[in-house]
C-alpha positions as CSV (number, residue, x, y, z in Angstrom):
1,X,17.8,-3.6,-27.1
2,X,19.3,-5.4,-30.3
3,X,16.8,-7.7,-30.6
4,X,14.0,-4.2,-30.0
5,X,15.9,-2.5,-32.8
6,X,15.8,-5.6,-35.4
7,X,12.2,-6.5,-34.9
8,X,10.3,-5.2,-37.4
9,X,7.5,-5.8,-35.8
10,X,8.4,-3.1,-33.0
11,X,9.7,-1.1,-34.8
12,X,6.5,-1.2,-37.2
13,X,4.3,-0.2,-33.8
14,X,6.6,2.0,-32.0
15,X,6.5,4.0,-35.6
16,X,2.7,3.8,-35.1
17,X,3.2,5.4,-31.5
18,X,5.3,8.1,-32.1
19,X,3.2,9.3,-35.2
20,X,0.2,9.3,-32.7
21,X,2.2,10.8,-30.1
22,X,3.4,13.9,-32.5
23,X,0.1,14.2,-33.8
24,X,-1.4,14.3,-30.6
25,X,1.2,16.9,-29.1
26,X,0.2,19.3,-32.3
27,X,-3.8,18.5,-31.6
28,X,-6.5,20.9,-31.0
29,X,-7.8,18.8,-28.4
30,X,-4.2,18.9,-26.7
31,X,-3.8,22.2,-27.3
32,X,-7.9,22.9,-25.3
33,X,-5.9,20.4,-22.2
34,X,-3.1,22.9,-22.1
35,X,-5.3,26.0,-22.1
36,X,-7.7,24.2,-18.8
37,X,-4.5,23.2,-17.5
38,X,-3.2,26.6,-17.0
39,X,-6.7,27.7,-16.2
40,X,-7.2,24.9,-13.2
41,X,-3.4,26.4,-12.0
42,X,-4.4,29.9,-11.9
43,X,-8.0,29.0,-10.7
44,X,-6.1,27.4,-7.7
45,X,-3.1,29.8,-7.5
46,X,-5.6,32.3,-6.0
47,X,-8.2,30.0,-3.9
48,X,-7.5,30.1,-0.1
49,X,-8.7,27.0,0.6
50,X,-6.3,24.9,-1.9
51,X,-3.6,27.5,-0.9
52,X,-4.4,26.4,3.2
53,X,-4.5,22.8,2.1
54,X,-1.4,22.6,0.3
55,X,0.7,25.1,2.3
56,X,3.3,22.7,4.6
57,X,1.8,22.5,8.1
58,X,2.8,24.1,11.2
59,X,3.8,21.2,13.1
60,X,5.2,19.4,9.8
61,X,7.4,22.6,9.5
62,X,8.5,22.1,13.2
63,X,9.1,18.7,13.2
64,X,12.7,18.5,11.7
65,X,14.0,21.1,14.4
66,X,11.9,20.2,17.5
67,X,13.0,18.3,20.5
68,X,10.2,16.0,20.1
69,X,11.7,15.0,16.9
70,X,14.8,14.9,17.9
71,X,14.3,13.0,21.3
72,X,12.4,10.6,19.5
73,X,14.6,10.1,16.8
74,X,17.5,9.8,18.9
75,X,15.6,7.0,21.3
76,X,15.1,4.6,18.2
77,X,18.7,4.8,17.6
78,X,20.0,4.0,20.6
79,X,20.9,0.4,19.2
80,X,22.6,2.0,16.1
81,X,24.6,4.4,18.1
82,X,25.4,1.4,20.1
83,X,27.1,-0.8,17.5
84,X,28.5,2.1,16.1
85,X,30.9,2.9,19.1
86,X,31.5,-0.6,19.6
87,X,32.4,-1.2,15.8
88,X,34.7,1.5,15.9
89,X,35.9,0.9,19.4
90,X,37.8,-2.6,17.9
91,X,37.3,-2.0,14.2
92,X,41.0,-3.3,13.7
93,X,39.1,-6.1,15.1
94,X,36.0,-6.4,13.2
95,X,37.7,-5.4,9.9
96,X,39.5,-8.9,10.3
97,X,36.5,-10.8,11.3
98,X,34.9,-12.5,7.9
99,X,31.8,-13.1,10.2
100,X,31.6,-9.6,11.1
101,X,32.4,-8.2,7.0
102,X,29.8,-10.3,6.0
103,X,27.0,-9.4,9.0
104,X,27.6,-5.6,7.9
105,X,27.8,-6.3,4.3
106,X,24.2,-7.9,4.8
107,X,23.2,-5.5,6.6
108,X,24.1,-2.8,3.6
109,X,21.8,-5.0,1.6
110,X,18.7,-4.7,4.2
111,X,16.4,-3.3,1.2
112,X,16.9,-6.9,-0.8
113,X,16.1,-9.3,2.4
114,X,12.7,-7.0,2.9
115,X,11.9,-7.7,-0.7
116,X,12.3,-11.1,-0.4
117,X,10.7,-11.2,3.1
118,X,7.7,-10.0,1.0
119,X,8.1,-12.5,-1.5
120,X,7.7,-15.5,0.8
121,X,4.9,-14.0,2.8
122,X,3.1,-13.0,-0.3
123,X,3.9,-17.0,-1.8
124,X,3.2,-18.6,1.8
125,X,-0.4,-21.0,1.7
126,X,-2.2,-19.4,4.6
127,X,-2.2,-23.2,6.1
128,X,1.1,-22.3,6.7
129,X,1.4,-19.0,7.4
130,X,1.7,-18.1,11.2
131,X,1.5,-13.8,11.5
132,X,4.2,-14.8,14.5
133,X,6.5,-15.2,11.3
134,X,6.0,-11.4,10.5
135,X,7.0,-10.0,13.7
136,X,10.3,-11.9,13.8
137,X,10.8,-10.9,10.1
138,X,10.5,-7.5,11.0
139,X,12.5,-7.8,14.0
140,X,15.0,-9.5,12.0
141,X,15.4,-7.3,9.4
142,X,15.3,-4.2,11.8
143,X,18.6,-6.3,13.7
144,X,20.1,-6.7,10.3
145,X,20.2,-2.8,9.5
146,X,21.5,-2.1,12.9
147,X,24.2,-4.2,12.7
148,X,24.7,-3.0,8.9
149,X,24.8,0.7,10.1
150,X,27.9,-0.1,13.0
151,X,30.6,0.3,10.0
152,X,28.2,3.0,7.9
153,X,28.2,6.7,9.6
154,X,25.2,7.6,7.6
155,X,23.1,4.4,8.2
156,X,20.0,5.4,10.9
157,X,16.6,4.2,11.4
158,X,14.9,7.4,10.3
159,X,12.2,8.0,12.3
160,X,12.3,11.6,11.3
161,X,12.2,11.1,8.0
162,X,8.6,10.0,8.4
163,X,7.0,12.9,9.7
164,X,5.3,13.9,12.6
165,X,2.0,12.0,12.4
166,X,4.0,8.4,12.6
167,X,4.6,9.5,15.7
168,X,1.6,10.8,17.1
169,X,-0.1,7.8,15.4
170,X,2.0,5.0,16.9
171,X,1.6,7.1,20.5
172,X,-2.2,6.6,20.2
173,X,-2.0,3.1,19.6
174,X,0.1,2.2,22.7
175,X,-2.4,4.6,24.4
176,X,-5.1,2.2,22.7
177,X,-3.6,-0.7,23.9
178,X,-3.0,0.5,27.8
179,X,-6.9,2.1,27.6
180,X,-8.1,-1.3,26.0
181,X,-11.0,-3.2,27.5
182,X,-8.7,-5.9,27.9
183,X,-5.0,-5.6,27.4
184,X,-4.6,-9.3,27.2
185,X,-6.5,-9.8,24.0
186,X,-5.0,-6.0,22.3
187,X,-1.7,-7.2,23.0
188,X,-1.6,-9.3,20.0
189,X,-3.3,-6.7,17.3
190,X,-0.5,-4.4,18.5
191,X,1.6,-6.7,17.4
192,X,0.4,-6.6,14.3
193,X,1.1,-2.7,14.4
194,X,4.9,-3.0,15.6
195,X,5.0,-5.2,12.8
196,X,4.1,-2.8,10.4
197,X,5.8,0.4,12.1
198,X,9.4,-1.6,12.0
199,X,8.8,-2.4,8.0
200,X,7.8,1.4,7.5
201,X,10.9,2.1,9.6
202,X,13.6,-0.1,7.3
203,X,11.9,0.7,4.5
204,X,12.5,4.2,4.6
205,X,15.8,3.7,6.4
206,X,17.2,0.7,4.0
207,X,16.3,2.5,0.8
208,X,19.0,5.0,-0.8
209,X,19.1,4.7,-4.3
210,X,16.0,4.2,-6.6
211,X,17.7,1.2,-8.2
212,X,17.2,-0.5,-4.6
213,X,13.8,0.3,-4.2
214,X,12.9,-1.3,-7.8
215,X,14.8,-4.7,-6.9
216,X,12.4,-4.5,-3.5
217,X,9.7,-4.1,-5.4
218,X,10.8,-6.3,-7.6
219,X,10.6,-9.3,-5.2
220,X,7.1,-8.3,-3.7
221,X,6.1,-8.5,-7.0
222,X,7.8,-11.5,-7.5
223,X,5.6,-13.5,-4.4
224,X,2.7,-11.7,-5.9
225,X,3.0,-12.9,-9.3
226,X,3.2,-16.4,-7.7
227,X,0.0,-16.0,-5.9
228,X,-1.5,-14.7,-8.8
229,X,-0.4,-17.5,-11.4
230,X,-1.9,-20.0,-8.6
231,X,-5.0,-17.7,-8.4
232,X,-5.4,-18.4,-12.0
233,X,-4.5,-21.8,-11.9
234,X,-7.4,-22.0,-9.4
235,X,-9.6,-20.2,-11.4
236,X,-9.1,-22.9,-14.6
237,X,-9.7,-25.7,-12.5
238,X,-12.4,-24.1,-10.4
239,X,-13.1,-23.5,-7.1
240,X,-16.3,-24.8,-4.2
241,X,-18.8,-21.9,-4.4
242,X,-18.8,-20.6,-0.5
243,X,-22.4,-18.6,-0.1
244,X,-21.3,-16.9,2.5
245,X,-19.2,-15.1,-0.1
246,X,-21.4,-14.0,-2.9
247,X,-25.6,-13.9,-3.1
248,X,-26.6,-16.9,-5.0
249,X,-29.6,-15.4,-5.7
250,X,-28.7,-11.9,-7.2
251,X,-24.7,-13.4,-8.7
252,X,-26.7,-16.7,-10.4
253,X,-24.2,-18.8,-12.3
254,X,-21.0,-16.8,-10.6
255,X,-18.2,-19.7,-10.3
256,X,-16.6,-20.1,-6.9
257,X,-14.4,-17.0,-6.1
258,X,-10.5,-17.8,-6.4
259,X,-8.0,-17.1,-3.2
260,X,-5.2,-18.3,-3.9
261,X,-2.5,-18.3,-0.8
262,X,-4.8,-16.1,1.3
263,X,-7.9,-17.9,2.4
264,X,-10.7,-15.0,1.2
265,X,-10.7,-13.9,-2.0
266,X,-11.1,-10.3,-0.9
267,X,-8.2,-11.1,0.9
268,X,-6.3,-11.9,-2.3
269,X,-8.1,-9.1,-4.6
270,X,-6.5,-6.3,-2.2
271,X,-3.4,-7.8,-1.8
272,X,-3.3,-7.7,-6.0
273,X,-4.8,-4.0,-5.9
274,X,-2.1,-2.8,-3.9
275,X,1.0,-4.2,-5.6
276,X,0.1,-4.5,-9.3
277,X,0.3,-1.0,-9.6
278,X,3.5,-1.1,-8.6
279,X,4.3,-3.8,-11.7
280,X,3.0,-1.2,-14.0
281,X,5.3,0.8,-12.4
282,X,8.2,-1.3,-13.3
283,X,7.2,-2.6,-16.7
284,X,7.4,1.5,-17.9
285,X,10.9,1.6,-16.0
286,X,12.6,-1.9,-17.1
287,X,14.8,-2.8,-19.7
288,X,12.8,-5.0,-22.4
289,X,13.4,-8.1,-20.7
290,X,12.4,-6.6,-17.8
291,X,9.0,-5.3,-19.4
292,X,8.4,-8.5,-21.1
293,X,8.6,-9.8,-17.6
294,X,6.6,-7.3,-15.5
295,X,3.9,-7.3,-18.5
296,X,3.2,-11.5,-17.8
297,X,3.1,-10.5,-14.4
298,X,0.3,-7.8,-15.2
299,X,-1.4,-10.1,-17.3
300,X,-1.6,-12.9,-14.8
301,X,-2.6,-10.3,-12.2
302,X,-5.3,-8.9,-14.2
303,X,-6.8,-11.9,-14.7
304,X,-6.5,-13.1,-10.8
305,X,-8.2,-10.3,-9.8
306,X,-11.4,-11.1,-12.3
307,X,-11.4,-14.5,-10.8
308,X,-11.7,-13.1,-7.5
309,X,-14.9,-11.4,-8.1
310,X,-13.6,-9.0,-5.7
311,X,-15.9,-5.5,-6.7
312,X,-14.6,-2.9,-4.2
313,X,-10.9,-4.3,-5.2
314,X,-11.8,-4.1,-8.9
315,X,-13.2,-0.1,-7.8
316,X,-9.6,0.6,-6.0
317,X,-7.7,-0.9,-8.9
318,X,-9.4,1.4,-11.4
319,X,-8.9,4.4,-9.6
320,X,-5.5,3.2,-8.5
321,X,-4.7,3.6,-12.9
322,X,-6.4,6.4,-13.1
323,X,-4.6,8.4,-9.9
324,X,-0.9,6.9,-11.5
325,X,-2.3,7.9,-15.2
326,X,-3.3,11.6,-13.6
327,X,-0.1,12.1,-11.7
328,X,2.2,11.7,-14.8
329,X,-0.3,13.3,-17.6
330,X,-4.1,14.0,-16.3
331,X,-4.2,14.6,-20.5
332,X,-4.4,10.5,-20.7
333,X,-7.2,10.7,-18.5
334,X,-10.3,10.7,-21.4
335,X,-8.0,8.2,-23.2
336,X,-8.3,5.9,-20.9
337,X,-11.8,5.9,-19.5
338,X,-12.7,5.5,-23.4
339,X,-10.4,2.3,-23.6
340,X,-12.4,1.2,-20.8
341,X,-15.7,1.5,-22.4
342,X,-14.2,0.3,-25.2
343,X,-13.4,-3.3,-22.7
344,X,-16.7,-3.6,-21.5
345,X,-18.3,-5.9,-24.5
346,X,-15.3,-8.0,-24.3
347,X,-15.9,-9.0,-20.3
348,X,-16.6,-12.1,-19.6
349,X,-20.5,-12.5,-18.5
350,X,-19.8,-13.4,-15.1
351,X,-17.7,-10.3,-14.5
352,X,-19.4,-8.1,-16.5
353,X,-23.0,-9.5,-14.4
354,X,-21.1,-8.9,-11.1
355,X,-20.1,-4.8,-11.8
356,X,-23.8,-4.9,-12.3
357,X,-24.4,-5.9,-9.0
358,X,-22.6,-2.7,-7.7
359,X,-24.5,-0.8,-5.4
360,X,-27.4,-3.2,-5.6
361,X,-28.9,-2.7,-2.4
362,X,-30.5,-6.5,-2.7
363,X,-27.7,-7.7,-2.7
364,X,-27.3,-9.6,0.7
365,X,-23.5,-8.7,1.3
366,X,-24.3,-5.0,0.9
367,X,-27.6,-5.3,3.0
368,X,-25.4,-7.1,5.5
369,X,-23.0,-4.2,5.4
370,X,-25.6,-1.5,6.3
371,X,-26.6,-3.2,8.8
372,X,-23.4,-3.9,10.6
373,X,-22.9,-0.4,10.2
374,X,-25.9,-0.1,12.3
375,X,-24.9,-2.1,15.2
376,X,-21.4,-0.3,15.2
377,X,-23.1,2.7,15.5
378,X,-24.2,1.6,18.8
379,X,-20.4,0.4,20.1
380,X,-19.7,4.3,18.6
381,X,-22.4,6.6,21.3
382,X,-20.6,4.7,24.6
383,X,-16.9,4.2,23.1
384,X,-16.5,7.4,20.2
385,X,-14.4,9.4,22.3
386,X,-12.2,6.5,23.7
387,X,-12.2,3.3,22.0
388,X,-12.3,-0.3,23.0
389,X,-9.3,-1.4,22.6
390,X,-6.7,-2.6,19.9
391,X,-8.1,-5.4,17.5
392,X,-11.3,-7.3,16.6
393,X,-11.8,-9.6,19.5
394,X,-12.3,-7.2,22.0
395,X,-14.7,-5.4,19.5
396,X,-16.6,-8.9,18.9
397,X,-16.7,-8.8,22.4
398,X,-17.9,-5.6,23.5
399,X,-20.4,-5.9,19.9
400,X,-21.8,-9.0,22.1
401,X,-23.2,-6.7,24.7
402,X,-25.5,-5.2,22.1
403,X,-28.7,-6.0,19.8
404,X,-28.0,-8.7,16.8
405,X,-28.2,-8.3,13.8
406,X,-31.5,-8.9,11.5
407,X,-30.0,-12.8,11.4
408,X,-29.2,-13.2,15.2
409,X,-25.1,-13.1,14.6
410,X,-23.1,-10.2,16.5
411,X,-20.7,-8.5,14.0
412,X,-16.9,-9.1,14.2
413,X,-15.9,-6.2,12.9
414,X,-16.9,-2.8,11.3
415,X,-16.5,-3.9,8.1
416,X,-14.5,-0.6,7.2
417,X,-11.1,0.4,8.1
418,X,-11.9,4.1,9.4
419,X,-15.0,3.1,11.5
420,X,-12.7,0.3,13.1
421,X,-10.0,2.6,13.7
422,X,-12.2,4.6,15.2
423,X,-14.0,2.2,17.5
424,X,-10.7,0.6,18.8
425,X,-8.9,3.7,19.1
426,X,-11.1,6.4,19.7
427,X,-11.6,10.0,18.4
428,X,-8.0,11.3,18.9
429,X,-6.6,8.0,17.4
430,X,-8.7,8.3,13.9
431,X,-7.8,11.7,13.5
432,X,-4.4,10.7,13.9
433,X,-4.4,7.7,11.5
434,X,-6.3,10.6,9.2
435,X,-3.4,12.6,9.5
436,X,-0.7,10.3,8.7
437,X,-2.3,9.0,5.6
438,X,-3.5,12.4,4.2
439,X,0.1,14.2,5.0
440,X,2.0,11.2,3.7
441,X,0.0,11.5,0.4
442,X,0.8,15.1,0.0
443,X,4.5,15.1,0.8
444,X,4.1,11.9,-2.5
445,X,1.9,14.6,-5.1
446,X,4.6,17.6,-3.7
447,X,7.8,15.1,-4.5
448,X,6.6,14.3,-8.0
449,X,7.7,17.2,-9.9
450,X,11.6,16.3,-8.1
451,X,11.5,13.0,-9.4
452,X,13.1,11.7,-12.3
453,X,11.3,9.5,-14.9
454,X,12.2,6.6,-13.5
455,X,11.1,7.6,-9.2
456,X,8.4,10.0,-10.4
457,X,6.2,6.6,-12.1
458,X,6.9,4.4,-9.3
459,X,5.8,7.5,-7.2
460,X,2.8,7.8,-8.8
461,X,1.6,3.8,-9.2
462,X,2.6,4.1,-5.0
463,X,0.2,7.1,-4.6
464,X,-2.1,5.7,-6.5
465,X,-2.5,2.0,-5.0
466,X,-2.8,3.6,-1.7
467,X,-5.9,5.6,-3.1
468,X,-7.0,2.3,-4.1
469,X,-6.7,0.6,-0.9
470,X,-7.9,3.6,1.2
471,X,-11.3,3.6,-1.1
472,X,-11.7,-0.1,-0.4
473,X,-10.9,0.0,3.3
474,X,-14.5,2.5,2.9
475,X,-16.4,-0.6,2.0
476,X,-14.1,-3.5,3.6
477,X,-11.7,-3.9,6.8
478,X,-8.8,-4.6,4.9
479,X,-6.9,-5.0,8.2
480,X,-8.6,-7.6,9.1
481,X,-6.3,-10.2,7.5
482,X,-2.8,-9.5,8.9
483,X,-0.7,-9.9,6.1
484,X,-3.1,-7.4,4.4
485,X,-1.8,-4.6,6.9
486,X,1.6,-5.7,6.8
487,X,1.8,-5.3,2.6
488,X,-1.1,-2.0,3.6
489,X,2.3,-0.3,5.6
490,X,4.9,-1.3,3.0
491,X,3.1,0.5,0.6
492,X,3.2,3.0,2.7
493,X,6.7,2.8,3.2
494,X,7.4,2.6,-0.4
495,X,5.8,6.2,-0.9
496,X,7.8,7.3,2.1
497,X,11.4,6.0,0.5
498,X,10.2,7.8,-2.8
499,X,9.8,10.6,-1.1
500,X,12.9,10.9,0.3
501,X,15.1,9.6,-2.8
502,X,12.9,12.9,-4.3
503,X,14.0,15.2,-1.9
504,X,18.1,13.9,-2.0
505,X,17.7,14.5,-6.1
506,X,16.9,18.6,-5.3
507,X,20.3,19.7,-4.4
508,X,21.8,17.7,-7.2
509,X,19.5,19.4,-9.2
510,X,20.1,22.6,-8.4
């Protein structure tokens, strides 16, 4: 802060920044923002619809006081309540035992080891990488809170915590797996969905202070920052063009797309949409060193994600600012959409030629899209009501027992998250993962005006890289790529632990 205070330099632009800011508090065109504002409130105050869509739900309302919740609940702690009563049946015992001290002291500190459990699997080359190592991280983690809750009355795995659509969700993806074509080849995509369940589950549990949620975010970002100074790194040197992964016709000249640790470069694009929001987050929340830190990070993560020519990533990072931007002062909006005009003649060619190609329906990765979408529609008229089963090969299998494509090839997947979700879990199973996302988004927007400063922007870059990510998953099965779903659900979880740090802050409050 010493050094912010002598520079004059700083001080010279934060001068600059404060006269703009006063100036543009006192502004007609502030004052005309104000006036729609309370306009747009009063418009809404009185519509049914918004009034029905933003009301708390019947069954959300239930939830906390049914047995449902309650048995539930109370099943998932069975190994806390376990280690409880044995901790305090021979806590003279334990108390003495360094081993055991330090197990539950570790266990206190859960939050950190999931932050750096996303550091290594955000920094590990996919040569390496095994999605094996994932579910015995989870499990891991979800041991090491257990054993850290035996000497902490309030530690729980809060189950409740996370609404009623987890629930229902996670029950239609067992049913999914047991319904499956063949349970042999679902058993290892739901896997991949315990995976992500238990790190939803500690992150929501591990969290209880906002200054442990930045230090896990803090090491995600960390891994990611990694990725993305190698995904530069590989975008200096260059990369083999694949043509499998652009249209050398319509993208002429486009250099090889960069992937870093993560084999695809749409692979590495989404990973980067969803967490570099979150390092915007933290750069408005740090110290100076901390900014000066988080803003290298940006920077190298800006540029990683240009390299990776990844257009429905570059889409969900855009909206992902504006949604964070909106949620703390929609009045910024027409700022920023002019700084991003302003950008555009300073683009490099290559990028600035591929946002041409958006939408381009001659574009052979769009055509092959459509069509895809054409084939699944086939899979949807025998399987819409039911599904096929949980994960991709049983879908490439049953996609076998239908017409090709225009080029002979059978899709592998649906090449969007929803229709996927849909064909492997059927009707009830969509509308559940529906559910989930849209009521875990509202319970984020609702929490906002309880948040401080500090919870309220990490809140918003949360809500807003999951908009991101949900656009994307419209155009791309972001799932498809297993560490993908695993950071997917921590985001998740991250909006989730926000929520609740918001809702402890109300009585304090009051």
């Amino acid at each position: 802060m010493a050094i912010t205070e002598s520079s004059y330099v700083l001080r010279f632009f934060l001068s600059i920044w404060l006269g703009l800011k006063g100036a543009a508090a006192n502004s007609g065109v502030n004052r005309l923002c104000r006036g729609l504002e309370r306009g747009v409130s009063r418009l809404l105050s009185g519509s049914v619809l918004w009034n029905f869509a933003w009301r708390e739900g019947v069954v959300s309302r239930a939830w906390g006081s049914s047995l449902s919740c309650r048995l539930f609940t109370a099943i998932v702690n069975i190994p806390c309540a376990i280690v409880k009563v044995i901790w305090k049946a021979g806590k003279p015992v334990w108390e003495d035992s360094l081993f055991c001290r330090l197990l539950t002291a570790l266990g206190g500190a859960t939050f950190f080891f999931l932050g750096l459990f996303m550091t290594v699997m955000l920094m590990a080359p996919h040569s390496s990488w095994n999605n094996t190592y994932a579910l015995m991280g989870a499990v891991a983690l979800t041991a090491l809170f257990i054993a850290g809750s035996a000497s902490r009355r309030h530690y729980r795995l809060e189950l409740d915590t996370l609404g009623p659509y987890m629930s229902i969700y996670m029950a239609f993806i067992c049913l999914a797996l047991l319904g499956s074509l063949s349970t042999r080849m679902s058993m290892r995509f739901f896997a991949f969905h315990l995976t992500s369940f238990l790190l939803v589950l500690v992150v929501v549990s591990a969290v209880h202070k906002y200054e442990q949620l930045q230090l896990m975010v803090s090491l995600a970002v960390l891994g990611l920052s990694v990725a993305a100074l190698y995904g530069c790194y590989q975008g200096y040197i260059g990369v083999e063009v694949v043509p499998s992964q652009q249209d050398m016709v319509v993208n002429a000249g486009m250099p090889g797309r960069v992937y870093s640790f993560f084999d695809n470069p749409n692979n590495f694009a989404e990973q980067l949409e969803m967490l570099l929001p979150l390092d915007l987050a933290l750069f408005l929340n740090c110290r100076w060193r901390g900014k000066v830190l988080s803003l290298l990070s940006l920077v190298l993560g800006v540029v990683a994600i240009g390299y990776t020519y990844g257009r429905a990533s570059w889409i969900g990072l855009a909206l992902a600012v504006v949604v964070f931007v909106a949620l703390l002062d929609w009045r910024w909006i027409p700022v920023l959409l002019l700084l991003g005009l302003a950008a555009i003649p300073f683009l490099p060619e290559t990028i600035y030629n591929r946002i041409l190609t958006i939408g381009n329906t001659q574009d052979s990765s769009t055509q092959y899209r459509f069509t895809i979408y054409d084939t699944t529609a086939n899979l949807m008229r025998d399987y819409w009501h039911r599904g096929v089963g949980l994960g991709s090969d049983i879908m490439k299998k049953v996609f076998q027992t239908y017409p090709t494509n225009f080029d002979g090839s059978y899709p592998i997947h649906t090449h969007n998250n929803y229709l996927q979700m849909w064909g492997e879990t059927g009707i009830w199973g969509i509308l559940s993962f529906l559910g989930l996302l849209l009521w875990q988004l509202k319970k984020g927007v609702k929490a906002l005006r309880a948040a401080d400063p500090k919870l309220r922007r990490m809140l918003a870059a949360a809500i807003g890289a999951f908009c991101g990510i949900m656009v994307i998953g419209l155009a791309e099965y972001t799932w498809f790529y297993p560490r993908n779903m695993f950071t997917y659900w921590f985001l998740f979880g991250v909006i989730a632990a926000c929520v609740k740090l918001a809702k402890a802050e109300q009585p304090a409050q009051a």
